[in-house]
N, C-alpha and C positions, 0 to 999 in steps of 0.2 A: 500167813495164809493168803492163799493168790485167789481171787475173785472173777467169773467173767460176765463182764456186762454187756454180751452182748444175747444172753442164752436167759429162759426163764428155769425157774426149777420146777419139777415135778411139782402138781398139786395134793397132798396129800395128808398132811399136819394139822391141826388143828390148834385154838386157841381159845378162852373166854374171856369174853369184856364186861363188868358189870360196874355199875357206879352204886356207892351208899351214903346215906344223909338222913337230919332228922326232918323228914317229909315223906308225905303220901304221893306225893307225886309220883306219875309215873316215867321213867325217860324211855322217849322214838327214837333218838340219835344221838350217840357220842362222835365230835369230830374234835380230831387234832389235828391243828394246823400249825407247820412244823416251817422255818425257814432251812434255806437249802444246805447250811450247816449244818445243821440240827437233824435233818436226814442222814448225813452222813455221822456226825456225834453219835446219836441214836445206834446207827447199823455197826458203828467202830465196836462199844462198849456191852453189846449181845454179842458179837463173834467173841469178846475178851472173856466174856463170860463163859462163853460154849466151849471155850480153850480149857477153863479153868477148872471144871466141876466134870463129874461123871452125871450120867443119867439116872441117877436114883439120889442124889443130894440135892435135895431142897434148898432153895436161897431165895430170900426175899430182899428187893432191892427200893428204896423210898427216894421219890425227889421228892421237896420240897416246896414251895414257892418263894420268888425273890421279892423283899419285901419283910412278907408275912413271916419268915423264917429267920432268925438271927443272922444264921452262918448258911446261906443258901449251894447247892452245892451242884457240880454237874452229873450227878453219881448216875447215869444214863446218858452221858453223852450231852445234853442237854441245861437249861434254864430256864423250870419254870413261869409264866406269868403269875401276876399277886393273884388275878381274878380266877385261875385255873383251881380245880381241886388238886390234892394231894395224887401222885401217880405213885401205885405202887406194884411192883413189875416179881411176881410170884411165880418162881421156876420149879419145874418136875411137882407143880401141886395137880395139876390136872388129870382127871380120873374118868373124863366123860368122853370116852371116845368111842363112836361108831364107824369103821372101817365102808362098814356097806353103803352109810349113806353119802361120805363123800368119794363116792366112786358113781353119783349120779348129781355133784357140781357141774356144771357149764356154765363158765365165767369168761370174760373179755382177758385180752392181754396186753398187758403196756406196751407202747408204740416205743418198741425199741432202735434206735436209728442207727445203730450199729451192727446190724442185726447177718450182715453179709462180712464183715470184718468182724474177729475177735478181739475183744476190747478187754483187761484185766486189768485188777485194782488189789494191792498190795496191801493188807492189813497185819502189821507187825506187832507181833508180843510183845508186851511190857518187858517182860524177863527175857528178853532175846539179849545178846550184848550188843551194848552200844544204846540200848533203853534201859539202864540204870539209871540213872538221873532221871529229876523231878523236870522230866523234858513236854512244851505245850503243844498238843498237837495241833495241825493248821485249821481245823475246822475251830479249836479256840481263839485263835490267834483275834480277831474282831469283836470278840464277845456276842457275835449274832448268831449262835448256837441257841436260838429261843424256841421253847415249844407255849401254844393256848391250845385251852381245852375246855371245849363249850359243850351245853347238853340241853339237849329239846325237847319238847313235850310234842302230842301229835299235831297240835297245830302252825307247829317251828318257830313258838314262843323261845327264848330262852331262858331255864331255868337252871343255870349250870351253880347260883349262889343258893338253892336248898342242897347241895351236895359236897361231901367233904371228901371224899376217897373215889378215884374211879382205880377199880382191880384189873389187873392184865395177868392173868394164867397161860403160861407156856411151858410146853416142855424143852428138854433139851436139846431134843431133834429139831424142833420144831424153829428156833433162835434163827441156826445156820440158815433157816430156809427163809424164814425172816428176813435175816439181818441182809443176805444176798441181794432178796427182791427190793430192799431198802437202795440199795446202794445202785441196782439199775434205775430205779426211779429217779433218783438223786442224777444219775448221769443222765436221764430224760427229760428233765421234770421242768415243766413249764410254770409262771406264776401262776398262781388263780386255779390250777389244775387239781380236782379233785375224782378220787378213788374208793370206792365204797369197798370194804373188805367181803366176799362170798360169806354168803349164810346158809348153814343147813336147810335153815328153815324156810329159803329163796335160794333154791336151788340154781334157776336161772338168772343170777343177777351178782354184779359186783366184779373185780379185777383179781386177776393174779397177784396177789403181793404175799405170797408164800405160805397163807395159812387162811382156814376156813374157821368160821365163827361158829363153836353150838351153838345147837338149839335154844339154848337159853341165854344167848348173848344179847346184848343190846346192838343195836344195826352200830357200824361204825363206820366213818371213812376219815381220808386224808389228805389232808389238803398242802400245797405249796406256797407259803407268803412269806415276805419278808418282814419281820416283825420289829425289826429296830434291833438296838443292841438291851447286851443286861443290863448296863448304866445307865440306860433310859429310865427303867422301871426300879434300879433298884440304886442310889448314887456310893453304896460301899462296893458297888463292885467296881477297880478300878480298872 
């Protein structure tokens, strides 16, 4: 699948983000901040997915945390931190979609610096040949494929340990258009640079990264850091 980074996709997909725990708490913000392997791990392992499945087969996909989990694993692209909750990534489950209302988003767009040249980025199937073998891809190669995932209360406490699961529902439209704006980012993306995802419900606010939050999401953005490696936080991973 060829990729170009120099173009945004269309705004028109939708996604929901909700977090659950045993707490009354309420959560303002979910952010994940993602090192810049971990952007691209992330964006790889959703188009694998969008290759894989038609749009009406449901798939639920579980990271873990490394640490906290025996056998922690990158099943997203991805490694967990200990302190992060459970990410669990629920495809074609989403059933709340209003066409009308996001046809009145206006949202920002990534400052894409290629944007006069066309820039493409190569994401290969597993089952292509020549991807047979247990082959590592280079965004693993370092073990700095780390995701954290913090959540806040309205006054930007953080209370991300009363919560054990944050849910991410997407369709399967919805992944391609994802995982694309993932990977312009990734070819943009500055440290410290953070991206509020568009909300139905703030129609005026937030970035292009391929998909619009219902109404009933929790606000979310994203951020770019360098987190260390997996062997920092977890010493069996070698």
């Amino acid at each position: 699948m060829i990729i170009n980074l120099s173009k945004s996709v269309p705004l028109k997909e939708m996604c929901k983000i909700t977090a659950t725990g045993f707490t009354n708490k309420k959560p303002n913000l979910i952010e994940f901040v993602l090192s810049h392997e971990a952007i691209i791990g992330f964006a790889t392992e959703l188009l694998w997915t969008y290759n894989s499945i038609d749009d009406t087969k449901k798939e639920v996909i579980e990271t873990y945390q490394l640490m906290v989990d025996g056998a922690p694993s990158q099943a997203i692209g991805f490694y967990l931190t200990p302190s992060s909750p459970i990410l669990m990534v629920e495809v074609n489950s989403l059933t709340e979609i209003s066409e009308e209302r996001v046809k009145h988003i206006k949202c920002k767009e990534i400052n894409i610096k290629t944007k006069n040249v066309d820039v493409y980025y190569e994401i290969r199937d597993p089952s292509e040949e020549g991807m047979q073998l247990n082959t590592v891809e280079p965004y693993e190669l370092s073990g700095k494929n780390v995701m954290n995932i913090n959540i806040f209360n309205d006054r930007m406490e953080d209370i991300t340990k009363d919560f054990t699961v944050v849910s991410f529902q997407i369709n399967r439209r919805a992944l391609k258009q994802f995982a694309t704006m993932l990977l312009v980012w990734a070819n943009n993306c500055k440290e410290g640079g953070r991206y509020m995802l568009p909300h139905v419900g703030k129609p005026d606010s937030g970035y292009n990264l391929g998909v619009i939050l219902t109404y009933d999401s929790i606000p979310t953005r994203f951020k770019c850091q360098d987190l260390g490696s997996a062997s920092e936080y977890d010493p069996s991973i070698g």
